[in-house]
N, C-alpha and C positions, 0 to 999 in steps of 0.2 A: 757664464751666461747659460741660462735652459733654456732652449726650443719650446717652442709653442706647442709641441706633438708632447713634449714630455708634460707642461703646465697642465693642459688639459687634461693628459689620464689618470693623473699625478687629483685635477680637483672631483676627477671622477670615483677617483676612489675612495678619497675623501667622505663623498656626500655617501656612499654605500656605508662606509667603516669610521662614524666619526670617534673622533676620540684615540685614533692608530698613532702608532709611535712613529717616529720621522725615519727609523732606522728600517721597519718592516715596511712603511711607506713608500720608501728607496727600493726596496728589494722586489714588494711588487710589481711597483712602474715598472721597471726593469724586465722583469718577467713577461710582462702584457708586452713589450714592446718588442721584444724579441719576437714573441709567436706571431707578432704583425706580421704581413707578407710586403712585400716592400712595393710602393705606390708606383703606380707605370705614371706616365705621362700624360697619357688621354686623361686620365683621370686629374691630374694635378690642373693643368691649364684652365679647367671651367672655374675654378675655385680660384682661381688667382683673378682672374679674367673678372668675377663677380666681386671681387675686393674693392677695386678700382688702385687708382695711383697711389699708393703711400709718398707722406713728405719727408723730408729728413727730421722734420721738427717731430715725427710720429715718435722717434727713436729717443728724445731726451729722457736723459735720466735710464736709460734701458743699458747702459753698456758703463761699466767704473773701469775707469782710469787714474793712475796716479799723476802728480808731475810729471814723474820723470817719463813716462809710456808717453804723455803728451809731447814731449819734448824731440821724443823718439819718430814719433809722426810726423812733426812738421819738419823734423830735419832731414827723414827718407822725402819728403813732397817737395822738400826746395830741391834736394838733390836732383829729383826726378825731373821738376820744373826748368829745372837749368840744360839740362840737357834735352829738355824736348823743344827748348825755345830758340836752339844754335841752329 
């Protein structure tokens, strides 16, 4: 799964260098993202704050799973289910 922080630098560089190879593409992002300085807090919450509520339906199609990983989930949530229900 990419982060929303990598999509964005990742189409910003893009729109600079069209035509880049996926491998030089990678190694850029990368590089920008490094010399990022890492986001405080104050600064995160107004931007979340301005989002509003995301739905769970926001996320379809955003996250692949196989069977079996599916299979794998519901049967840590039962286990989990059962012991929080005694």
């Amino acid at each position: 799964m990419v982060s929303t922080v990598y999509e964005v630098t990742m189409d910003s560089i893009r729109k600079r260098h069209p035509g880049i190879s996926k491998k030089k593409l990678f190694q850029l992002t990368r590089r920008r993202l490094q010399k990022r300085p890492p986001i405080r807090m104050e600064e995160a919450v107004p931007f979340f704050a301005e989002a509003g509520r995301p739905k769970l339906s926001d996320l379809t199609g955003r996250w692949k799973m196989t069977n079996r990983d599916t299979e794998e989930v519901l049967k840590g949530l039962k286990q989990f289910w059962s012991r929080w229900a005694r």
